[in-house]
LOFIZA-255185 format. One record per residue (C-alpha): chain; residue in one letter; y, z, x. Coordinates in steps of 0.001 Angstrom, whole numbers, plus 524288, in hexadecimal, padded with zeros to 5 digits. Layout:
(site 'A', 'a', (Y, Z, X))
...
This chain:
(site 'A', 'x', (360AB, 8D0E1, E5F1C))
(site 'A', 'x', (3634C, 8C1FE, E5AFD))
(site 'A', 'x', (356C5, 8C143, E526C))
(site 'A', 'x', (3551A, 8D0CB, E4D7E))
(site 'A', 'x', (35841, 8CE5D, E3D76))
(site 'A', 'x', (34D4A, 8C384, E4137))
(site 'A', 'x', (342C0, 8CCC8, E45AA))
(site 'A', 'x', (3452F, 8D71A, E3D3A))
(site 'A', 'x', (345EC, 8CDC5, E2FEC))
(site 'A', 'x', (33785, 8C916, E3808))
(site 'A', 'x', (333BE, 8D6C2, E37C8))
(site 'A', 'x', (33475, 8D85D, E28FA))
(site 'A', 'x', (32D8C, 8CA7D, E270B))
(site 'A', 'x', (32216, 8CFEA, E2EF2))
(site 'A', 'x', (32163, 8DDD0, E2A2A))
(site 'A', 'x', (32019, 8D77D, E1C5E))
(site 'A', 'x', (31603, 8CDD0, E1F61))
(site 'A', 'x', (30ED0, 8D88A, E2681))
(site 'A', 'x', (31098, 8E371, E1C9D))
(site 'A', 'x', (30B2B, 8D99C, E1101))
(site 'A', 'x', (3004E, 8D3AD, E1A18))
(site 'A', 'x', (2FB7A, 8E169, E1D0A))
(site 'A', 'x', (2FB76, 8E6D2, E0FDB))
(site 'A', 'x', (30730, 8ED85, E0F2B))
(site 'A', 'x', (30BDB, 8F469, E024E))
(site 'A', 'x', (31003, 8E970, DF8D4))
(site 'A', 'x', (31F30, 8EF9C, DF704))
(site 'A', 'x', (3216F, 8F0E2, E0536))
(site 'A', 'x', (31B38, 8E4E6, E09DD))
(site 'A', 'x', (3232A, 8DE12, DFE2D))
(site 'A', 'x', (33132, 8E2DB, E0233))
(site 'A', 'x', (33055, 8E062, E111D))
(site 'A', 'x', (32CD0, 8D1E9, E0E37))
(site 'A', 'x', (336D0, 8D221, E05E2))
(site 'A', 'x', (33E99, 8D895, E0E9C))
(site 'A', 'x', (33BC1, 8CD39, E18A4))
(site 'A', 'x', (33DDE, 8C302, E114B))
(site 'A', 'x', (34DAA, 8C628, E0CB4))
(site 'A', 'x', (34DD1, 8CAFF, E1ACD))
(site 'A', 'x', (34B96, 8BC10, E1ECB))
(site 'A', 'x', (35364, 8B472, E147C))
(site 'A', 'x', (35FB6, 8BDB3, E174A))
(site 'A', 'x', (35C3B, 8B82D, E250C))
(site 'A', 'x', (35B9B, 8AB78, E223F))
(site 'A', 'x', (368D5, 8AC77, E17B4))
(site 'A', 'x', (371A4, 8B12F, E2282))
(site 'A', 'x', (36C7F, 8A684, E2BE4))
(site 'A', 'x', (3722B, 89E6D, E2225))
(site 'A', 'x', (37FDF, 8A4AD, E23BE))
(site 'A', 'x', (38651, 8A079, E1810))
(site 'A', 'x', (38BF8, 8AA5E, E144C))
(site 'A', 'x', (387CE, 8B77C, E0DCD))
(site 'A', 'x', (38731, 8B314, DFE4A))
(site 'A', 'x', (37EBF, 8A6E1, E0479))
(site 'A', 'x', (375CB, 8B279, E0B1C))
(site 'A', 'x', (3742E, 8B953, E0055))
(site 'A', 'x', (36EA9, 8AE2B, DF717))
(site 'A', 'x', (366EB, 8A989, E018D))
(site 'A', 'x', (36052, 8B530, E025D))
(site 'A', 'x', (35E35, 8B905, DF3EE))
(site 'A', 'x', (358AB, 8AB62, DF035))
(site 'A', 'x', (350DA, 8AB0D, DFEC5))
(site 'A', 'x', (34AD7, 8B707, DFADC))
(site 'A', 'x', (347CF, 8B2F4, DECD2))
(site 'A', 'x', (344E2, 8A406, DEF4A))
(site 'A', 'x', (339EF, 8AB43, DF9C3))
(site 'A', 'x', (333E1, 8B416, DF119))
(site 'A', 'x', (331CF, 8A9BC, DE53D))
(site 'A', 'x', (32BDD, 8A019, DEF60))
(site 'A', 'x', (32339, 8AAFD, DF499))
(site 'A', 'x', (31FCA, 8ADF5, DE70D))
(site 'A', 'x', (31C6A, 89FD1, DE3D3))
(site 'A', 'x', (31446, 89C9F, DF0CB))
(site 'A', 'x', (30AF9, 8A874, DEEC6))
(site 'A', 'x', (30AA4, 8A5F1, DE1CC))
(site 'A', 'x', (302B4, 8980E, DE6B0))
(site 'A', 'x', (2FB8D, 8A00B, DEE2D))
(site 'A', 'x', (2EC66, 8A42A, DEAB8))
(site 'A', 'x', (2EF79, 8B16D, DECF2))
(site 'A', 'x', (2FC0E, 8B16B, DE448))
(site 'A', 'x', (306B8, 8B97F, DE56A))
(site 'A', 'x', (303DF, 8C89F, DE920))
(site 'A', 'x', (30BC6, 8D35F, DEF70))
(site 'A', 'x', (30627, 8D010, DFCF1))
(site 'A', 'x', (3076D, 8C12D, DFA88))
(site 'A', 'x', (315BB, 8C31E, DF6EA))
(site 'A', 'x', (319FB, 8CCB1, E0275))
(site 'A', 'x', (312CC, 8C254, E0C7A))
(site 'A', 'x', (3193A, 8B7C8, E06A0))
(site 'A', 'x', (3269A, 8BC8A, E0793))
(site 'A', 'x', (32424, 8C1CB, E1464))
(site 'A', 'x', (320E7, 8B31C, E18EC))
(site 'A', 'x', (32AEF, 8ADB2, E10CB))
(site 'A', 'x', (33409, 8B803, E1954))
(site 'A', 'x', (32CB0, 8B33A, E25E4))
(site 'A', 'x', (3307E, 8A57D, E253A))
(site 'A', 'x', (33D51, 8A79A, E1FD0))
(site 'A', 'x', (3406D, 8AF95, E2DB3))
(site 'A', 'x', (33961, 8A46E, E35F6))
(site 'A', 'x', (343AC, 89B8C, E30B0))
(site 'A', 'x', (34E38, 8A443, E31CF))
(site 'A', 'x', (34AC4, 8A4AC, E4079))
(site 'A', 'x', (34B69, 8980B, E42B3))
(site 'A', 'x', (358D7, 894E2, E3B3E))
(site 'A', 'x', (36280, 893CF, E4482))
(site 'A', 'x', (36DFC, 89D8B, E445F))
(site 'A', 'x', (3796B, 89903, E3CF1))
(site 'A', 'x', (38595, 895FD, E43C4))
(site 'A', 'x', (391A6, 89DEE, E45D8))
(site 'A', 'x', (39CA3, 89BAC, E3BD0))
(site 'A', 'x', (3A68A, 893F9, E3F9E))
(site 'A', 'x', (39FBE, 88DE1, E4ABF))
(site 'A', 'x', (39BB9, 87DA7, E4A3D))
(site 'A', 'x', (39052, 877CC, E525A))
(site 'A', 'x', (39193, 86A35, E4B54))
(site 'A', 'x', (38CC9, 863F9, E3D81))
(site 'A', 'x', (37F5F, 8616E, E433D))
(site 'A', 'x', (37C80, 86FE9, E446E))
(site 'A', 'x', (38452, 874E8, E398A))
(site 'A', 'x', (37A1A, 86B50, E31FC))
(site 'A', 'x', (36E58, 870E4, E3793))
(site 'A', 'x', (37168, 87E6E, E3462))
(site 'A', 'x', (37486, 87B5D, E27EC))
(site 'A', 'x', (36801, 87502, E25B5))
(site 'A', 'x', (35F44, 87F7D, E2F26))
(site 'A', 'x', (366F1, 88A74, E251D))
(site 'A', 'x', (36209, 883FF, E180D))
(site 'A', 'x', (35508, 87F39, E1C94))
(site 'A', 'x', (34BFC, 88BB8, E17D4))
(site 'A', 'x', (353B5, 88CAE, E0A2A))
(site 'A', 'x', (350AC, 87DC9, E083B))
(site 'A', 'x', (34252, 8817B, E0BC5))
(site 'A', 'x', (34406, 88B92, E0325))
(site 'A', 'x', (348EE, 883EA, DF848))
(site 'A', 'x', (34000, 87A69, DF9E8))
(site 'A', 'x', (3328B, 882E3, DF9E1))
(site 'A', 'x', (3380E, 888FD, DED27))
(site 'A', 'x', (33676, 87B9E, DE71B))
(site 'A', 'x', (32AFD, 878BC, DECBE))
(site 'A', 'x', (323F3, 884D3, DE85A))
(site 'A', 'x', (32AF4, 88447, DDB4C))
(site 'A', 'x', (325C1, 878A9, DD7AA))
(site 'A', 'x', (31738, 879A1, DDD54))
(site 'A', 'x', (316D2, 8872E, DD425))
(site 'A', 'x', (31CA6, 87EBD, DC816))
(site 'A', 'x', (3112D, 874E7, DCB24))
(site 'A', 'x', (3062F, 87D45, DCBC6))
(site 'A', 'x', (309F0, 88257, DC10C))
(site 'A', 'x', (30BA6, 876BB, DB8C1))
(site 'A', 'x', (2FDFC, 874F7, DBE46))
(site 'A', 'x', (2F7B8, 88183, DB9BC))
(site 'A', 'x', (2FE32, 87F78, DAB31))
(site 'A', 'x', (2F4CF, 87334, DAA65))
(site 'A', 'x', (2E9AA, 879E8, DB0FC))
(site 'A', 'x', (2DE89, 88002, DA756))
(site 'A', 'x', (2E0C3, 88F9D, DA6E4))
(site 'A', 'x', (2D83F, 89880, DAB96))
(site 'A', 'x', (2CC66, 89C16, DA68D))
(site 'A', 'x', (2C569, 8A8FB, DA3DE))
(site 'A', 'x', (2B965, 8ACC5, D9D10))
(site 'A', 'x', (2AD5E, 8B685, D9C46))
(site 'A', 'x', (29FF3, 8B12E, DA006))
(site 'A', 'x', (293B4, 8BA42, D9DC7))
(site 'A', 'x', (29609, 8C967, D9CA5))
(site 'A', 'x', (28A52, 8D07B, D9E67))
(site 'A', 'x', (28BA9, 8DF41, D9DBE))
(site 'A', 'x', (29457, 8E3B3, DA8F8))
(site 'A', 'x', (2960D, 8D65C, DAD92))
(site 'A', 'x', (2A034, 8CC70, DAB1E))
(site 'A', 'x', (2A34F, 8BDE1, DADB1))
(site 'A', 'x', (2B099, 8B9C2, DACAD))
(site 'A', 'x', (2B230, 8AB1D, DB0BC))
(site 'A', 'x', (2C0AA, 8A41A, DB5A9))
(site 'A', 'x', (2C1E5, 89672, DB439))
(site 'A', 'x', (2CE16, 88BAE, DB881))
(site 'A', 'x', (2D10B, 8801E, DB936))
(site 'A', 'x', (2D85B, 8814B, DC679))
(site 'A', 'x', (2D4C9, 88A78, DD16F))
(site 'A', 'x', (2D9EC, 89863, DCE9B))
(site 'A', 'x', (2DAB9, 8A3B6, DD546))
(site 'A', 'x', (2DA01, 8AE1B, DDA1C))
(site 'A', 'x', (2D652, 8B496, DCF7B))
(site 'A', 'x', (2D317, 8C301, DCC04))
(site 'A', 'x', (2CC0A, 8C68D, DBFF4))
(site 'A', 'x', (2CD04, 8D4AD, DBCA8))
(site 'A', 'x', (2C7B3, 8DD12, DB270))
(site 'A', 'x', (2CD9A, 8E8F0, DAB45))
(site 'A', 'x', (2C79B, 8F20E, DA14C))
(site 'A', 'x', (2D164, 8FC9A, D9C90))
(site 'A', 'x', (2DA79, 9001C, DAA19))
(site 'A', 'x', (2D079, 8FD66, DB425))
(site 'A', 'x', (2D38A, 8EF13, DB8E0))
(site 'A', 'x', (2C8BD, 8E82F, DC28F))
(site 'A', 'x', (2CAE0, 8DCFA, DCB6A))
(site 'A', 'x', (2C1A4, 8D414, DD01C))
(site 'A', 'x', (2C08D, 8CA0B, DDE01))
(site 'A', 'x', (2C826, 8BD93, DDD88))
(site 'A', 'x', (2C68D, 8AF94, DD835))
(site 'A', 'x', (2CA0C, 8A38F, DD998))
(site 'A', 'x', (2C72D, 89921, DCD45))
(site 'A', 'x', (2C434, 88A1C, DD204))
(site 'A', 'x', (2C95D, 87F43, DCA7E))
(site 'A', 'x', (2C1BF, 87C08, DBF94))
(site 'A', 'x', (2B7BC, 887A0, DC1D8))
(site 'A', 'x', (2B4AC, 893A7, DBD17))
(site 'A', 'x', (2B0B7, 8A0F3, DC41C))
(site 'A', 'x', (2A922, 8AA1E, DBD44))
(site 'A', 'x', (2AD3E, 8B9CB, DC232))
(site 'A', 'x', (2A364, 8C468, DC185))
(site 'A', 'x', (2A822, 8D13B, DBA71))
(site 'A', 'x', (2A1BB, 8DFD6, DB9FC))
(site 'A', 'x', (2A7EA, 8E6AA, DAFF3))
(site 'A', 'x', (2A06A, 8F42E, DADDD))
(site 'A', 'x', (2A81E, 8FA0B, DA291))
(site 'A', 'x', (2A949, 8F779, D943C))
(site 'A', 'x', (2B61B, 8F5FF, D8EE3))
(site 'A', 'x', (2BF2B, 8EA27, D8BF8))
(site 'A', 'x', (2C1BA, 8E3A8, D99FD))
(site 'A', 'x', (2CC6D, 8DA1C, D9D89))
(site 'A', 'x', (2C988, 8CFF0, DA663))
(site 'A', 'x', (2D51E, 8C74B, DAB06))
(site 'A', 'x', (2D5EE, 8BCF8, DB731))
(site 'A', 'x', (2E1AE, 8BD49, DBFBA))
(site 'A', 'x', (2E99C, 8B91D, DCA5A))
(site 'A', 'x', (2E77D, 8C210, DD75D))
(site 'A', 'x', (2F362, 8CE48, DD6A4))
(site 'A', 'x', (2F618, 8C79F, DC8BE))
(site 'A', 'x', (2F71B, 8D222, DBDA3))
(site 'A', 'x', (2F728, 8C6A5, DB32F))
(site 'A', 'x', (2EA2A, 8C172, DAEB1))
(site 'A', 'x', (2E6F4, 8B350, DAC24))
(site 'A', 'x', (2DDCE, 8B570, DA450))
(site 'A', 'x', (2D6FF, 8C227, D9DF8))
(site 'A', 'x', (2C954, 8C414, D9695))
(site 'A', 'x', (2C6DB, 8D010, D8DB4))
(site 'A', 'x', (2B848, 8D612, D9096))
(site 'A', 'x', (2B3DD, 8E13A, D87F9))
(site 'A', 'x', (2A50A, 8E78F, D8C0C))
């Protein structure tokens, strides 16, 4: 069948998306997109039919220039860069890497001529995603490198207690730029509680409501959503 290593490479793309959209267990969902995606660019390095030492470092920097640009575009994203966010990611990244594979023409026999013109056109048709490629890279490479020559002038963010009264605890989040989402969390000893999502408006504060029914020394950080590394952390003892 002319088009088979085409369906089945589709196959892979859409068991990935589907296994990640659904829920799937993060190590399985993880290596089928990944799966996919040096399933596509080995595609898309043969189509180029230079040769198998061209193939090969087409596909090792495909797959890697993929997965840092995946990696950079979620981490733009509100939602940041997860588990899920990474396996759908890839899985599109694998998607659209097959659509143009599809529509690349097949490269010509060897030794066979049909004229400059078309020799020219291939050439061109053949380079065309690596140049897109290339050129995101940049793109995204230098949006990140602005934003964050923009945060390193922005105020940090801000975190402070406002009243306690017995069992109950303010803790108030302040920026100068919107922020967020953001998780505060509480731990006293090995029991660690989370509470619902924020979001911090430029310029504003937001005051959070906390219950904390023990005594003990509590620590009280802010973070990033599925970010082990606080921002910032207050010390409570009751």
């Amino acid at each position: 069948m002319r088009h088979a290593d085409l369906l089945w490479r589709a196959g892979l793309v859409v068991g990935a998306l589907g296994c990640a959209l659904l829920g799937g267990p993060a190590l399985t969902t993880g290596v089928l997109a990944l799966l996919a995606l040096v399933c596509v660019v080995q595609r898309l390095a043969r189509q180029r039919a230079l040769g198998a030492l061209d193939a090969g470092l087409v596909l090792g920097g495909g797959v890697l220039v993929t997965l840092v640009l995946v990696g950079l575009v979620l981490g733009l994203t509100p939602g940041g860069l997860d588990r899920t966010g990474w396996s759908v990611g890839v899985a599109v990244a694998a998607a659209l890497g097959l659509l143009v594979s599809a529509l690349l023409p097949r490269p010509a026999a060897h030794g066979v001529s049909h004229g400059v013109s078309h020799g020219g056109a291939w050439a061109v048709a053949r380079s065309a995603p690596w140049a897109v490629v290339a050129v995101a890279a940049v793109v995204v490479a230098v949006t990140v490198s602005a934003r964050s020559m923009d945060d390193a002038d922005r105020s940090p963010l801000q975190m402070s207690f406002g009243q306690v009264r017995g069992n109950d605890v303010q803790v108030v989040v302040s920026a100068s730029a919107r922020t967020g989402p953001l998780e505060l969390r509480t731990q006293l000893g090995g029991t660690q509680v989370s509470y619902p999502l924020f979001t911090v408006r430029p310029g504003t504060s937001t005051t959070q409501s906390l219950t904390l029914p023990a005594t003990g020394r509590y620590r009280i950080t802010v973070n990033y959503v599925d970010q082990p590394q606080p921002l910032r952390t207050l010390i409570l003892d009751r």
